[in-house]
Structures are given as structure tokens and as C-alpha cells.
Backbone as a ProteinNet text record, in pm:
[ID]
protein_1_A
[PRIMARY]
XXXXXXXXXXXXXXXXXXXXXXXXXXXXXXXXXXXXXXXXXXXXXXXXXXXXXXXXXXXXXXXXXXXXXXXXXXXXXXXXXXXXXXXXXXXXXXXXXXXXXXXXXXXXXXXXXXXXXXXXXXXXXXXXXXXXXXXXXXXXXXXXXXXXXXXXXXXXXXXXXXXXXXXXXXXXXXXXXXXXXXXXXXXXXXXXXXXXXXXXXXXXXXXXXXXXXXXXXXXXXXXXXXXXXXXXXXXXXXXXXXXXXXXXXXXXXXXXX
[TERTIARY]
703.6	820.5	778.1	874	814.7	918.2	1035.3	1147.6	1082.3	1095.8	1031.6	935	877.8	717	761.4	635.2	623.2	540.9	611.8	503.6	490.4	384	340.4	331.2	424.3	396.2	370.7	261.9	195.1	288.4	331.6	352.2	513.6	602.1	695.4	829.7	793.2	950.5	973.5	916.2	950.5	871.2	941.1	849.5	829.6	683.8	658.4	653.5	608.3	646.1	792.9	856.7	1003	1017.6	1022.4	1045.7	997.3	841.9	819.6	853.9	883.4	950.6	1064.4	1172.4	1306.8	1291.1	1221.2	1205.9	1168	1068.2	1032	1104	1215.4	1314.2	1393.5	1422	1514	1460.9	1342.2	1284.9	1292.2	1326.3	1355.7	1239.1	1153.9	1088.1	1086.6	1073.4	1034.6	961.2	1016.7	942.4	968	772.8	778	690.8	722.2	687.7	602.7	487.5	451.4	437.7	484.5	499.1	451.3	394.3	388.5	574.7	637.5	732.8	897.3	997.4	1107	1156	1140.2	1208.2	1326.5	1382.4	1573	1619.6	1571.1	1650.4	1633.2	1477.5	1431.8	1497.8	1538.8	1572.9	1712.8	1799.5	1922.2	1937.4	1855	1894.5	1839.4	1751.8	1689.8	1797.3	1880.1	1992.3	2100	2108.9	2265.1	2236.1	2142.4	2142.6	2106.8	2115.3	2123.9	1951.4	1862.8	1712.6	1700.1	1558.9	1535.6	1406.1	1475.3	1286.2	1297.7	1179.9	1126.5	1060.9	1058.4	957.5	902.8	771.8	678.1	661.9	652.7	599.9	437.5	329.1	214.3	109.7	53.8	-73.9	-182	-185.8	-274.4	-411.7	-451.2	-603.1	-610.2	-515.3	-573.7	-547.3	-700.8	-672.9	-597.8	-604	-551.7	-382.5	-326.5	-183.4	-167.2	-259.7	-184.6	-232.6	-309.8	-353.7	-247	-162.2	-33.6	115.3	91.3	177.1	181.5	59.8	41.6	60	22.5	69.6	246.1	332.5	456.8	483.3	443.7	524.4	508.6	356.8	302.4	402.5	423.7	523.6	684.4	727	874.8	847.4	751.6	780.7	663.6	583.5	460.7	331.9	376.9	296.5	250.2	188.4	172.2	96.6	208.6	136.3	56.2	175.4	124.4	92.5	-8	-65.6	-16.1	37.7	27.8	6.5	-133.4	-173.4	-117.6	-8	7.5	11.8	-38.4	23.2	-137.9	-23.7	-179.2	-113.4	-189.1	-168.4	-243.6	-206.5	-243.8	-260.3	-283.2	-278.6	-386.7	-348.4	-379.1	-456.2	-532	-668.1	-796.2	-809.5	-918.8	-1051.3	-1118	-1259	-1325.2	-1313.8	-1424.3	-1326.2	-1192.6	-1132.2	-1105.3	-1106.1	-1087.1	-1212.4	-1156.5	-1196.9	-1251.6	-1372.3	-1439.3	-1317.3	-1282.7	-1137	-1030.8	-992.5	-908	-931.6	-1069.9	-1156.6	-1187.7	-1175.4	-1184.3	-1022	-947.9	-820.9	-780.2	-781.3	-763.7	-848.6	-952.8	-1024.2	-988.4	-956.7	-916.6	-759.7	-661.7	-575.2	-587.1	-629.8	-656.2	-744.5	-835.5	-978.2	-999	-989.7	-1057.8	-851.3	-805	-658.6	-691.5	-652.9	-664.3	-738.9	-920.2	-997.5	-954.5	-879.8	-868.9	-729.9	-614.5	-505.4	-543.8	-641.3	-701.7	-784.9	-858.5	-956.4	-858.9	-769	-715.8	-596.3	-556.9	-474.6	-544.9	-698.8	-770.6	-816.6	-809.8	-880.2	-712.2	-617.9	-514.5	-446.3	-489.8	-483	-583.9	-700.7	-816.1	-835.6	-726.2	-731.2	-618.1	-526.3	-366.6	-387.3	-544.8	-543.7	-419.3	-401.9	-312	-318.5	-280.2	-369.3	-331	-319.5	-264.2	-330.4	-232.7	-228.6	-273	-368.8	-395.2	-394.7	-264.1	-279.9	-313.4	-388.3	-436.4	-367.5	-289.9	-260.3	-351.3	-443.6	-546.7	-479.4	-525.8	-457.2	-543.3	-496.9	-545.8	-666.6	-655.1	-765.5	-846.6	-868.5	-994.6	-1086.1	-1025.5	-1103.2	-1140.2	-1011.1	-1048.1	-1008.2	-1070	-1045	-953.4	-859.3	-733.7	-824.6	-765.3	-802.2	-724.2	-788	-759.5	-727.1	-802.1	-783.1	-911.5	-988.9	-1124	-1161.8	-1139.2	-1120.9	-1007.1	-929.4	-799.7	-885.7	-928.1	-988.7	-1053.8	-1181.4	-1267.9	-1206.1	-1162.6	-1077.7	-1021.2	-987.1	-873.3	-993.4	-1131	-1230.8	-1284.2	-1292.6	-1345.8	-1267.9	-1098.9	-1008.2	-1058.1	-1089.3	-1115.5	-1240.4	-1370.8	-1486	-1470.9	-1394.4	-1306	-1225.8	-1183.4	-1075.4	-1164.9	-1272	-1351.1	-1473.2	-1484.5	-1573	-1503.5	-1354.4	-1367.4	-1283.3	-1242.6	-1207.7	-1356.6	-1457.1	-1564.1	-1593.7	-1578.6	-1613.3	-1544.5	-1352.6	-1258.6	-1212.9	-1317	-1275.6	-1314.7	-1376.8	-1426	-1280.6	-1223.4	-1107.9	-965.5	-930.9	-878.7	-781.6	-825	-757.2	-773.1	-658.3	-661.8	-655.6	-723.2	-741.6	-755.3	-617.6	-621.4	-578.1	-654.1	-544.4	-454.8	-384.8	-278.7	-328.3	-341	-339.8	-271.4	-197	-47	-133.5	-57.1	-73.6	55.9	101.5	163.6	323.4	342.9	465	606	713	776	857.2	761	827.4	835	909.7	983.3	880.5	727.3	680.1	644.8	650	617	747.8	886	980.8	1017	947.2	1025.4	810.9	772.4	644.1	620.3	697.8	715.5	698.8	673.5	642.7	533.5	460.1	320.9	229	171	91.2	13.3	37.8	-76.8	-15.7	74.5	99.6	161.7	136.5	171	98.1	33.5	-26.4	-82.6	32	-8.1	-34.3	-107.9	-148.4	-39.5	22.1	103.9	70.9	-36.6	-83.5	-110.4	-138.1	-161.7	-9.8	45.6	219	279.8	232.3	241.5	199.3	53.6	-50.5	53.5	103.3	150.7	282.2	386.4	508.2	480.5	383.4	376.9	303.6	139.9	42.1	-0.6	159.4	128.2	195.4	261.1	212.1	366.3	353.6	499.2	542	519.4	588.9	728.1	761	924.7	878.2	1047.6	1146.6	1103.9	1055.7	1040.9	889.8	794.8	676	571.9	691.5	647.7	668.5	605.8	649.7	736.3	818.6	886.1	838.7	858.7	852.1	806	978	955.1	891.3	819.5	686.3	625.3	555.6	460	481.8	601.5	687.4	668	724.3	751.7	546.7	445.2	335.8	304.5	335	321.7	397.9	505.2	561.5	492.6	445.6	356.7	211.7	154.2	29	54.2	148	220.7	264.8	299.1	338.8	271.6	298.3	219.8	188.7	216.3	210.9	60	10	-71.6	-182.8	-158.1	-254.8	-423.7	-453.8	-565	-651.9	-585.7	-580.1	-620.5	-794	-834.2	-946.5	-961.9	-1084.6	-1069.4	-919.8	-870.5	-805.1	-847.1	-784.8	-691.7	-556.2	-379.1	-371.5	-438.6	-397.2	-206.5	-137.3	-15.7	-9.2	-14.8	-5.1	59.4	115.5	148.2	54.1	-51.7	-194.6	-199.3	-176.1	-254.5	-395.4	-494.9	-619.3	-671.2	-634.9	-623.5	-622.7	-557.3	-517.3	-650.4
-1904.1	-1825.5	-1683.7	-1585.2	-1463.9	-1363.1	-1446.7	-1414.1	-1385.5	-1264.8	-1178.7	-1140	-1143.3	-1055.5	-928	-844.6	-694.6	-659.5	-597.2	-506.9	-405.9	-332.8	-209.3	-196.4	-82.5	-24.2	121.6	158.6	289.8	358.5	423.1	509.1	420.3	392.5	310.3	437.2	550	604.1	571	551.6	550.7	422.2	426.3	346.3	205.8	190.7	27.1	-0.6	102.9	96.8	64.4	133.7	92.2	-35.2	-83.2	-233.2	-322.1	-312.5	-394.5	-389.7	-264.7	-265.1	-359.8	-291.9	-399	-519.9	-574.1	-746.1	-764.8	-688	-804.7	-804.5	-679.6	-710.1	-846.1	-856.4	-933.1	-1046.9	-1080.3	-1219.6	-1215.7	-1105	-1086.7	-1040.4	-982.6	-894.7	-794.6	-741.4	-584.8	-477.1	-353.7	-291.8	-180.4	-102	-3.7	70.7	172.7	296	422	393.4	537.6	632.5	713.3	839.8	993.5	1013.6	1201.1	1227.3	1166.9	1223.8	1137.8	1205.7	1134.3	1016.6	882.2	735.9	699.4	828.1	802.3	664	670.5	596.4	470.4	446.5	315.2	261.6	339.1	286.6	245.8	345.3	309.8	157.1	152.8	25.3	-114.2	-85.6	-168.7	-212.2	-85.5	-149	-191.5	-143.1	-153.9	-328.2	-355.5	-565.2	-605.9	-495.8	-592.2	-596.9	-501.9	-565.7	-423.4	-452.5	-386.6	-263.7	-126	-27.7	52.5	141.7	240.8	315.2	440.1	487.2	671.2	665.8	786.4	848.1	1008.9	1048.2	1163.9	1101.6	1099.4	1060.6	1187.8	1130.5	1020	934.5	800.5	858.2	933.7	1002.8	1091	1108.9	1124.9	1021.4	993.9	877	862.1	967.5	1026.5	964.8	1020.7	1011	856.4	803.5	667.4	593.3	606	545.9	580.8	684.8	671	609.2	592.1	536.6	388.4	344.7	162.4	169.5	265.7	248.4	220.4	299.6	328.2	190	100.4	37.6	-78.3	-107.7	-193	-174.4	-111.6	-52.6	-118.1	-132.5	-164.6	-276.4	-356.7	-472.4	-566.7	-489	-543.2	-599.1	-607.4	-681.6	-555.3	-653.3	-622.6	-743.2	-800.1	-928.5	-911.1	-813.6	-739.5	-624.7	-570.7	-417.4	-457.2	-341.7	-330.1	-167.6	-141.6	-32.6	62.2	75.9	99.8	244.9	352	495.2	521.3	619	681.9	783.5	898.3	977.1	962.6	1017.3	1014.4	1119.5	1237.8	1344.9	1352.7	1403.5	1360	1492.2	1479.8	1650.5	1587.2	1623.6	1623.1	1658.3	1569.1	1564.2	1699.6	1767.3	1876.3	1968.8	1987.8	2065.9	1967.7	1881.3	1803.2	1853	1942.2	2014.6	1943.1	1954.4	1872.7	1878.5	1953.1	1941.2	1845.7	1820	1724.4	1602.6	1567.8	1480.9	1379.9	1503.2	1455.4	1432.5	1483.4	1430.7	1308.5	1295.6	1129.8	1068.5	1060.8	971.9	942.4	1073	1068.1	992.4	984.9	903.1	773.3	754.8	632.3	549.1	582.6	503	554.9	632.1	622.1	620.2	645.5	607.4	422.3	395.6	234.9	221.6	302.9	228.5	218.4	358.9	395.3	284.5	270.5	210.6	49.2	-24.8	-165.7	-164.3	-41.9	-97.1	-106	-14.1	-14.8	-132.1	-131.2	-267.3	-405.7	-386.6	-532.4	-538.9	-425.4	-425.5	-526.1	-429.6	-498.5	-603.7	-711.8	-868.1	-895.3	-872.1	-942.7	-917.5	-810.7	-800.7	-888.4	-889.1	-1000.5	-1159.3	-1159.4	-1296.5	-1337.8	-1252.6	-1310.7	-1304.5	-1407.9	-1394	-1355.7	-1193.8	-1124.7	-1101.6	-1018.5	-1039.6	-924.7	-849.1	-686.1	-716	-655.9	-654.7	-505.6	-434	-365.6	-313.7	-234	-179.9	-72.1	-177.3	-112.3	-66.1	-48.7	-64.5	-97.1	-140.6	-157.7	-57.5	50.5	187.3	165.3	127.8	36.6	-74.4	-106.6	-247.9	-152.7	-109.6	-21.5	141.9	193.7	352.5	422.5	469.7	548.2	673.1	726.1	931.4	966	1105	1191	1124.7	1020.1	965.9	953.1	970.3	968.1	912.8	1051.9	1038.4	922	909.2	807.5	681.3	649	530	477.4	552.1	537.7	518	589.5	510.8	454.1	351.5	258.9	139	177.8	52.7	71.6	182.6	154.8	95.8	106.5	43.6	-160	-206.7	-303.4	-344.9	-304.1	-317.9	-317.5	-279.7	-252.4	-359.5	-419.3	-551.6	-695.3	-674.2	-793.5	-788.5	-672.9	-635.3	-653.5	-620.2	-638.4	-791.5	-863.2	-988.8	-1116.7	-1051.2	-1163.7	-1115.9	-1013.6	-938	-1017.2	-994.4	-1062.3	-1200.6	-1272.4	-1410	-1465.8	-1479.5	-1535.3	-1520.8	-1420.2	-1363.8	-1440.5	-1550.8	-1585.9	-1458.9	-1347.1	-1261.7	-1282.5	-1255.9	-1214.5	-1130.6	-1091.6	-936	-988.9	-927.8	-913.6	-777.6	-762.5	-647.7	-706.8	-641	-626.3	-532.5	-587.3	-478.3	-440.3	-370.5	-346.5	-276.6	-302.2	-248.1	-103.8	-92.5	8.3	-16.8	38.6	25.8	100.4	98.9	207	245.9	346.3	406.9	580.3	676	779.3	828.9	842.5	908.7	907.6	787.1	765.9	799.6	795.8	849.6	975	1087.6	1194.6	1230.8	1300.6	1335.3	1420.8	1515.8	1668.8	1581.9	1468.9	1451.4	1360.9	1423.8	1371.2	1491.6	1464.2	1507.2	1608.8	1783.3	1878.1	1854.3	1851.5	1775.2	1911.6	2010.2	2125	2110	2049.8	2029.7	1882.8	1836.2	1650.4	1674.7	1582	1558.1	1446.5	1459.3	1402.5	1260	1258.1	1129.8	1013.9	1051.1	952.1	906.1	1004	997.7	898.4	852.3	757.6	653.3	653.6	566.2	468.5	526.7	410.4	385.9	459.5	419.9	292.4	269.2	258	128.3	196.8	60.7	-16.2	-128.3	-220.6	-300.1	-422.5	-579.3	-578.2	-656.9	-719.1	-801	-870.6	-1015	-945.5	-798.8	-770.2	-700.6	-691.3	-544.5	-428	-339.1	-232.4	-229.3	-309.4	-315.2	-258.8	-237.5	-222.4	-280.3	-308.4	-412.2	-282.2	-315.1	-303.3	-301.4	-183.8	-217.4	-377.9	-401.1	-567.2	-635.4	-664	-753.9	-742.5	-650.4	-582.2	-644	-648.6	-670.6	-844.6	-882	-1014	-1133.7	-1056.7	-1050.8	-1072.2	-884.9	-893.4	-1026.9	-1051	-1137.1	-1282.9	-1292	-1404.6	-1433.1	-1314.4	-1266.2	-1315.2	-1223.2	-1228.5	-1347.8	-1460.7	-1567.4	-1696.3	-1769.2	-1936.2	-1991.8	-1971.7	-2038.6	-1935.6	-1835.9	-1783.9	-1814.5	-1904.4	-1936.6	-1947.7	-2028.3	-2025.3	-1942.8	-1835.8	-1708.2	-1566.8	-1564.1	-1420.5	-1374.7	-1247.5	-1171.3	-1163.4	-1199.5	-1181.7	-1069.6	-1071.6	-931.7	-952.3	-972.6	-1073.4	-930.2	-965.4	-909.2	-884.9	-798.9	-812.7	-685.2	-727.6	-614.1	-682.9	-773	-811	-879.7	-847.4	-861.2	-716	-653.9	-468.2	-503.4	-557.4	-567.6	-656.3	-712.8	-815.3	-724.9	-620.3	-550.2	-478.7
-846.8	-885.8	-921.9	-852	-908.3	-991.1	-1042.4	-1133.4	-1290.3	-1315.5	-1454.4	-1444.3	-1321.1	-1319.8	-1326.1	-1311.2	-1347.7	-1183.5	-1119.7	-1007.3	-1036.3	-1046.7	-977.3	-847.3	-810.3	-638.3	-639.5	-581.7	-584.3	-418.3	-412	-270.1	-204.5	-351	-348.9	-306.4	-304.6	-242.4	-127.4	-34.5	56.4	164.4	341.4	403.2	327.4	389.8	354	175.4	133.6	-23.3	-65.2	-36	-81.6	-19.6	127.6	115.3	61.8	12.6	-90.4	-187.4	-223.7	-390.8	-357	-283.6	-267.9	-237.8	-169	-126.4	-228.7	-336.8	-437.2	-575.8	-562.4	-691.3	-637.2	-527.8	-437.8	-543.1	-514.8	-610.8	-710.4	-800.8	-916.3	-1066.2	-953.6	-1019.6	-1027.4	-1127	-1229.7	-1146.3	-1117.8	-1036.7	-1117.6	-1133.5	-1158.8	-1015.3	-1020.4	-932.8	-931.2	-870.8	-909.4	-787	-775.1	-611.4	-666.2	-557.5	-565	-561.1	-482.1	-472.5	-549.1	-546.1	-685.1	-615.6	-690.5	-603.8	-585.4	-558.9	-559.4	-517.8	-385.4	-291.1	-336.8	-354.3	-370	-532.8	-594	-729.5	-729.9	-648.9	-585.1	-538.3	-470.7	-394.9	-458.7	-546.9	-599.8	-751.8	-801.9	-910.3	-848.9	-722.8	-630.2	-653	-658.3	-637.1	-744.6	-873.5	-1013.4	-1017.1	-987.1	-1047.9	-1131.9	-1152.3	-1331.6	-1216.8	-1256.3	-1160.7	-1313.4	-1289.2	-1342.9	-1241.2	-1246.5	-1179.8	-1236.4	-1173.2	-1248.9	-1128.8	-1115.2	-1074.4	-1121.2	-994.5	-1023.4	-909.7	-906.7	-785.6	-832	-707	-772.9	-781.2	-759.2	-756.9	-939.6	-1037.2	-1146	-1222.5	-1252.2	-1339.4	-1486.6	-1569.5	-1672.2	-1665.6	-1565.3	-1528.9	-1456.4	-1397.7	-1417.4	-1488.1	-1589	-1728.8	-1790.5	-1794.7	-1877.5	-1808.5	-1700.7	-1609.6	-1711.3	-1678.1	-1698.9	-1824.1	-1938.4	-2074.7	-2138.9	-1970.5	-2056.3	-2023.9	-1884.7	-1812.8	-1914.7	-1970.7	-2039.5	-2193.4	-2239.6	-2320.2	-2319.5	-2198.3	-2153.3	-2120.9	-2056.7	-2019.4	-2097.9	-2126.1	-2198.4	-2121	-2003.6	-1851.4	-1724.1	-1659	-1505.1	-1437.3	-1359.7	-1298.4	-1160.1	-1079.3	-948.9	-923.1	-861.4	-838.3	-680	-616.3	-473.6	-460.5	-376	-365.9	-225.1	-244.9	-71.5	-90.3	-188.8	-179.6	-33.2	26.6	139.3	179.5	256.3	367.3	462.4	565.7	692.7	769.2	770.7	826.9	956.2	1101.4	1206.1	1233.7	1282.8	1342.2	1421.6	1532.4	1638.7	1493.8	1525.4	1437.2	1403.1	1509.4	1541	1428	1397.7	1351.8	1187.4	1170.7	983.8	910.2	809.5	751.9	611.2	524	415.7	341.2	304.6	174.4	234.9	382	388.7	395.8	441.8	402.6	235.4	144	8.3	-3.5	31.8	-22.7	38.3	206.8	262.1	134.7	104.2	-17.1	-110	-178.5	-306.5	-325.1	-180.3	-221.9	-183.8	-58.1	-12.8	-81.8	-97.5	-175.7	-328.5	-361	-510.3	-568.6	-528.5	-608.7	-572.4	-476.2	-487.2	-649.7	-630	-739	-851.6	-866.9	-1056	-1048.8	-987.3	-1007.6	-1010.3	-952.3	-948.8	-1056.2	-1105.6	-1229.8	-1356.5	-1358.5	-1476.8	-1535	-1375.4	-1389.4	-1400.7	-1329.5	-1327.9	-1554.5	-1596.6	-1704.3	-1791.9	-1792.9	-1853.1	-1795.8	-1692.2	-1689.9	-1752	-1777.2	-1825.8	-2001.3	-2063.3	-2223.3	-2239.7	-2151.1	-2179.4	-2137.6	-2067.3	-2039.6	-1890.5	-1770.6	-1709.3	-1568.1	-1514.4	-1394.8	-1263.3	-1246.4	-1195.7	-1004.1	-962.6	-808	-757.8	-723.6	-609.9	-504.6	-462.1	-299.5	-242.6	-210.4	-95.9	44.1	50.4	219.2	256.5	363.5	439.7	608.5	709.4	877.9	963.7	1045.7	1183.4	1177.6	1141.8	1197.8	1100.5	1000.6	938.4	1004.1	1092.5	1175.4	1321	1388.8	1527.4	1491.3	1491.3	1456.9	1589.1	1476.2	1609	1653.5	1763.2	1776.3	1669.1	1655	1567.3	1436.8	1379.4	1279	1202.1	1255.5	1176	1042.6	978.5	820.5	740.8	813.6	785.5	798.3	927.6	927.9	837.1	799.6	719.2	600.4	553.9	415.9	397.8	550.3	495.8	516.9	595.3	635.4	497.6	397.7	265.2	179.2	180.8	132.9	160.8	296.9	342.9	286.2	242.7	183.5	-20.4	-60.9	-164.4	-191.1	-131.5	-134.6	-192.8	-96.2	-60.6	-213.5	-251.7	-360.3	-463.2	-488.5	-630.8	-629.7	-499.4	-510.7	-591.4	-512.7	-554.9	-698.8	-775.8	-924.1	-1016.9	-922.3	-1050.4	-999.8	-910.8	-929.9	-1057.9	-1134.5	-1247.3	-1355.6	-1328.9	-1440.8	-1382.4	-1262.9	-1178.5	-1145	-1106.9	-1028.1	-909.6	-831	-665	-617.8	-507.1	-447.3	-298.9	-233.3	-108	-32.6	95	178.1	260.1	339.4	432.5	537.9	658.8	770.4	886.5	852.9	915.6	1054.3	1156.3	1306	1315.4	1391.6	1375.2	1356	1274.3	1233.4	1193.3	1222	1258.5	1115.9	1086.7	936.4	944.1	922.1	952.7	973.6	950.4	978.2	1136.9	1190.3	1324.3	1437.4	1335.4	1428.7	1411.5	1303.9	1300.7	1284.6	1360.4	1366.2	1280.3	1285.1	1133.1	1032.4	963.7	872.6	833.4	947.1	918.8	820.7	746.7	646	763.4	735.3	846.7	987.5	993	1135.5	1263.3	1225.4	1281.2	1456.1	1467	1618.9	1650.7	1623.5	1665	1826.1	1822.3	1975.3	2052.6	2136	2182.1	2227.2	2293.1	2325.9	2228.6	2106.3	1992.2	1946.3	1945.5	1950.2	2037.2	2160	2247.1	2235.9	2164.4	2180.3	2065.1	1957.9	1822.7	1920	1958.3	2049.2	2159.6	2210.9	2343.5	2350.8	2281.5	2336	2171.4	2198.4	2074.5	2182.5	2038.4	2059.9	2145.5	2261.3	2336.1	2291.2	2121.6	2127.8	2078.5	2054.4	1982.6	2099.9	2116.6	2229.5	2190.1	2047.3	1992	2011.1	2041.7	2060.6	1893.6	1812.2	1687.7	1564.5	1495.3	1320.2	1293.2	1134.7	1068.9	936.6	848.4	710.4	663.6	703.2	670.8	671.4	784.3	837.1	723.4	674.8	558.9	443.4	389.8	261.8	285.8	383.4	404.9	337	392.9	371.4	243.4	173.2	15.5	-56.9	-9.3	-114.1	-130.1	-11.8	12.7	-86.7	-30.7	-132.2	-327.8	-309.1	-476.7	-504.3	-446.8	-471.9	-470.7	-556.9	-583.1	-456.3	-366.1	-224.3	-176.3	-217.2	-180.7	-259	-409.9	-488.4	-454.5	-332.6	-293.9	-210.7	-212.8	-146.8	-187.1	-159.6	-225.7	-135.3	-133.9	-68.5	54.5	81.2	233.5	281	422	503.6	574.9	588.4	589.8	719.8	878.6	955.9	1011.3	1018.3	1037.6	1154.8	1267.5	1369.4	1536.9	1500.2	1628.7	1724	1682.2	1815.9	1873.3	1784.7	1813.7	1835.8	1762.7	1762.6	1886.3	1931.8	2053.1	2181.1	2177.3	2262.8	2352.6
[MASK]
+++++++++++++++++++++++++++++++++++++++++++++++++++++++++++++++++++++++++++++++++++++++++++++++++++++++++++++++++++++++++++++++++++++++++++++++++++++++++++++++++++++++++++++++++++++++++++++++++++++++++++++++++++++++++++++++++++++++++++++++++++++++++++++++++

């Protein structure tokens, strides 16, 4: 049962964040929020059906600021049963041109936000005694590296090395730590390209490559938010009990390909 838990969702305005936030008030858990950007929509829709949000805005890369995040939430609800780390960017550039500073920032949100938002949350299940759930959104380009993704990759294959490390650390504490590895999936950034992070000279062909060459078992040849969400709730739930240090492929058979 996951009626009165507490989630944390990192990168919850929007995309696959917001559907997990919403599928998992749906179950009737507590969602707090933390985004660079304001969680209108997702908070909208999440009271429109009678569930309980909060949300902060705050980059997951200072730790300071989501050490006070988890203080207020811990504050209002007194808990946190679920961490889901899905905040990321993605910003797309031919290798020869990704510059060291955009380099440290893919990191700093992808990988060291995961860290500081999993240590701090792994620290407060283990002072409350409770035996809480990290799920991880890593991608496909962690296992097979896209073009012009380079730097993306790599932090989502350190996101994937990260999963598996602090699953074997906090088994002893019966925590779970899994990722998710979404294949490509059709969230605004993939249908409206201008809003890709730097995206002033996307390469068209990679633009194709996520449209085009994925999985035939759907008509759209692409997952959905949903798929993703449908996953997390799984993860987060008693039915996943025996279930840790795993990498919960979700791509259609992208990787197959």
C-alpha cells in the first residue's frame, strides 16, 4: 500500500516528473517537489483529484537548498518514504564543440544532484528507522551512448554505477535503490526541439534518430511519460519488495535494436 506515504520528486514540473508525481498521488501519496522551475501545472492537477503536493523551488546540485527542502517537507509530514531522482538536462552539441563548463553542469545535475538528494534522504530513513525506496532515472544513453550526447551519456552511465553502489551500502539499512531506463520517450522536449537545454543548432538527424529509430511494438514508435511512472509505482511499491540494485530497462527494445 502506498496510501500516506511521502514522495520526493526532484525535476517534478514537468515531463516524466510530473507523471510520476500524478500517478503516485493517484495512490494516495504525499508529493513534495523540488524544480529549478515553478510546479504549477503539476500541483494543479495533483489537488484537482483531492491529493496533498508541496513544492520548492531549487537546483538539485546545492546541497544547502535541498537540505532545507527535506527539512520543511520533514516538518509537514514528518517523513520521506520515496526519493525519485528524475531532475536532469540534456543539452545536445557535437563533442568537438561541449565545452568543460557544460560538462560540469550535465554533472552537477545529473550525478552529483542525484548524490546530495539520495545521501540526505538515505541519512533521514536511517535516523527515523524507515525503510525507504530510491529510485534513480538513468537512459538508454547510459548503456548505448546517443550522438551528440556525450556528456549526457556519461552521467546518466554514472547515474547507473551510482544506483548499484549505494544499493549494496544501504542494503543493511533495508533500503532500496533502483534505476529506471527509459528509451526514448515522447516528452515536449522531443516534440518542440526549442526546448532543449543550448539547443540553438540541434542536429537534425539525432532529431530523427529519437522520432524514428525506436521500438515497433506501439504505432508512435515511442514510450510515454506513462510507461516511466507506471515503472516507478512499481519500484515504490510492496510488490517490488524483493527488488534492489536493479537497472528496470523501459525502452520498448530500443537497446535490442
Amino acid at each position: 500500500m502506498l496510501k500516506e506515504k511521502v514522495a520526493l520528486i526532484t525535476g517534478g514540473a514537468q515531463g516524466i516528473g510530473q507523471e510520476i508525481a500524478c500517478k503516485l498521488a493517484e495512490e494516495g501519496v504525499r508529493i513534495a517537489i523540488i524544480d529549478l522551475k515553478k510546479s504549477s501545472r503539476t500541483e494543479k492537477q495533483i489537488e484537482k483529484t483531492g491529493g496533498n503536493v508541496i513544492s520548492f523551488i531549487a537546483d538539485v546540485s546545492d546541497e544547502n537548498a535541498v537540505k532545507g527542502c527535506v527539512e520543511e517537507i520533514t516538518r509537514k509530514w514528518d517523513k520521506i518514504d520515496i526519493l525519485v531522482n528524475n531532475a536532469g538536462i540534456y543539452p545536445l552539441e557535437y563533442f568537438t564543440e561541449i565545452s568543460i563548463d557544460l560538462v560540469k553542469r550535465v554533472f552537477d545535475v545529473n550525478v552529483i544532484g542525484t548524490f546530495i538528494c539520495s545521501q540526505l534522504v538515505a541519512k533521514l530513513f536511517i535516523s527515523k528507522a524507515i525503510e525507504g525506496t530510491i529510485i534513480n532515472i538513468a537512459s538508454a544513453a547510459g548503456v548505448i551512448p546517443d550522438k551528440y550526447h556525450v556528456h549526457y551519456s556519461a552521467s546518466k552511465a554514472a547515474v547507473i554505477s551510482l544506483t548499484k553502489g549505494m544499493a549494496m551500502e544501504l542494503l543493511g539499512q533495508k533500503i532500496r535503490v533502483n534505476a529506471i531506463v527509459p528509451g526514448a520517450i515522447m516528452t515536449k522536449g522531443v516534440k518542440n526541439p526549442g526546448l532543449f537545454e543550448n539547443s540553438k543548432d540541434i542536429p537534425h538527424d539525432f532529431l530523427e534518430f529519437q522520432r524514428k529509430k525506436n521500438s515497433p511494438l506501439i504505432p508512435t514508435a515511442m514510450g510515454e511519460p506513462a510507461d516511466i511512472a507506471n515503472m516507478a509505482i512499481f519500484l515504490a511499491s510492496e510488490k517490488a519488495r524483493y527488488i534492489t540494485g536493479s537497472i528496470m530497462v523501459v525502452d520498448g527494445g530500443r537497446l535490442l535494436l
